[in-house]
C-alpha positions as CSV (number, residue, x, y, z in Angstrom):
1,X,-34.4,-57.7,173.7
2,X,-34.1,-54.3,172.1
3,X,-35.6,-53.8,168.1
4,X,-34.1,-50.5,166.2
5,X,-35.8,-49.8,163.6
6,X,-34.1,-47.5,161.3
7,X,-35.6,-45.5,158.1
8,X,-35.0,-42.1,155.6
9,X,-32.3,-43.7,153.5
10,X,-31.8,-43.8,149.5
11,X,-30.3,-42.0,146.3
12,X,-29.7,-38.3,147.2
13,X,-27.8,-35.6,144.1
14,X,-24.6,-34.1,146.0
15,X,-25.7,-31.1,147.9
16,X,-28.8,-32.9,148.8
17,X,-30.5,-33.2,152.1
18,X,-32.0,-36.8,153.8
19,X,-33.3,-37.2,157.2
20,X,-32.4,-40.5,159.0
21,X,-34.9,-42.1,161.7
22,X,-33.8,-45.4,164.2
23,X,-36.4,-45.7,166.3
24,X,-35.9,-48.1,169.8
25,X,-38.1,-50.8,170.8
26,X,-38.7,-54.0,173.2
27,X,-37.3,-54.4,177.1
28,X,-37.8,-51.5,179.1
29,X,-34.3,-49.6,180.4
30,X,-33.4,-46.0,180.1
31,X,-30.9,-44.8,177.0
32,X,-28.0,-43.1,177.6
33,X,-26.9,-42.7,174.1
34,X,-28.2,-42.8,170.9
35,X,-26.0,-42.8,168.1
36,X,-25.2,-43.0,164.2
37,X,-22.3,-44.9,162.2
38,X,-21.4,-45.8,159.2
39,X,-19.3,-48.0,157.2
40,X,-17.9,-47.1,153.4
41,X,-16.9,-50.1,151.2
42,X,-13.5,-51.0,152.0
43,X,-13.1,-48.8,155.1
44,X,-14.0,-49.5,159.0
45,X,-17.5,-47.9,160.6
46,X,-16.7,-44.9,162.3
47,X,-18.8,-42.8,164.3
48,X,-21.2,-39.7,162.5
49,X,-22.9,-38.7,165.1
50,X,-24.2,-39.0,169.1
51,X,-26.4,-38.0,171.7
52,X,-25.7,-38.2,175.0
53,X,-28.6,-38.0,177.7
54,X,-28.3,-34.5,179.3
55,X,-27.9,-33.2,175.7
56,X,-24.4,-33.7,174.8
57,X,-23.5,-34.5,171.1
58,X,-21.1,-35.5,169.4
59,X,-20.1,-35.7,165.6
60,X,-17.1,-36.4,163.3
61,X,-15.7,-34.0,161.7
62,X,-16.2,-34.9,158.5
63,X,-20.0,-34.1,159.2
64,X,-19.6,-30.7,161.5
65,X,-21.8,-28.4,160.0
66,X,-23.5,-30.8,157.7
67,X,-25.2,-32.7,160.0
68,X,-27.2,-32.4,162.6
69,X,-28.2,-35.2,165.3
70,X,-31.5,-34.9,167.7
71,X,-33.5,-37.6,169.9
72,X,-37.1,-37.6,171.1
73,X,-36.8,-39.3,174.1
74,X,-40.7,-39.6,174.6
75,X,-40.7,-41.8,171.6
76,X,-37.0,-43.4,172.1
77,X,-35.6,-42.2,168.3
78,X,-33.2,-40.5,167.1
79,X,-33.0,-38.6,164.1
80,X,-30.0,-37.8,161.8
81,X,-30.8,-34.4,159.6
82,X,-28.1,-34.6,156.5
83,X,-27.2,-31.9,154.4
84,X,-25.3,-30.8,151.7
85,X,-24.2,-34.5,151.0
86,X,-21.1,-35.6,149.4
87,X,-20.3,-38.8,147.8
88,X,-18.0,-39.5,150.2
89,X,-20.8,-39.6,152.7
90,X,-22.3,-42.8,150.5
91,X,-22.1,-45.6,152.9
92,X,-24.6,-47.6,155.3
93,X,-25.5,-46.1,158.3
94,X,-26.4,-48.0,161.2
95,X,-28.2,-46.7,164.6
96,X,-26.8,-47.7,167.7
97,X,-28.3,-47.6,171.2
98,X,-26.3,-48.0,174.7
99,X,-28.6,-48.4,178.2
100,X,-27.9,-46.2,181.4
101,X,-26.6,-49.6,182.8
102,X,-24.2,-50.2,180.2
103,X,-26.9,-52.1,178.3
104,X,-25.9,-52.6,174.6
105,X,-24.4,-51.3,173.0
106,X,-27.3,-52.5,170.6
107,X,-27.2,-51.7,166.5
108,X,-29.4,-51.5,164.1
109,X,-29.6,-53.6,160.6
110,X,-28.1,-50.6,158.7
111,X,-29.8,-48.7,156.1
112,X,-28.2,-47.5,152.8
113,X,-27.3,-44.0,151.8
114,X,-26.0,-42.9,148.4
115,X,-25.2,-39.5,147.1
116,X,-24.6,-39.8,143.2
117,X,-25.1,-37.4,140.6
């Protein structure tokens, strides 16, 4: 059983900055990638952002530039720095974790983001 835990969200002004946090808990196994999506009202979750173990990442780009992804492997979390928000970039963001053995992939409850004026 794998927890994610996943934190930073809330109200941001456009042009603002939030920091994301999904930290992974429970059975032992290695991750391969840890990862951020998010789903708009209306429209399908699509991937933000990844990290790949080895140090590949990955982001949309609707976010290159903007965003930045990074993981801590010590402490199994991964971070999502946001800036210069948008309003289109209001939506829930959930965490997701995939194991080295194809473990997963394993998501996290989703935490709200919302850049309003």
């Amino acid at each position: 059983q794998v927890q994610l835990v996943e934190s930073g969200g809330g109200l941001v002004q456009p042009g603002g900055s939030l920091r994301l946090s999904c930290a992974a808990s429970g059975s032992a196994f290695s991750i391969y990638v840890m990862g951020w999506y998010r789903q708009a009202p209306g429209k399908q979750r699509e991937l933000v952002a990844n990290a790949i173990s080895g140090g590949r990442t990955n982001y949309a780009d609707s976010v290159q530039g903007r965003f930045v992804i990074s993981r801590d492997n010590a402490k199994n979390t991964v971070y999502l720095q946001m800036n210069s928000l948008k309003p289109e970039d209001t939506a829930v963001y959930y965490c997701q974790v995939v194991g080295a053995s194809g473990m997963g992939p394993y998501w996290g409850q989703g935490i709200q983001v919302t850049v309003s004026s």
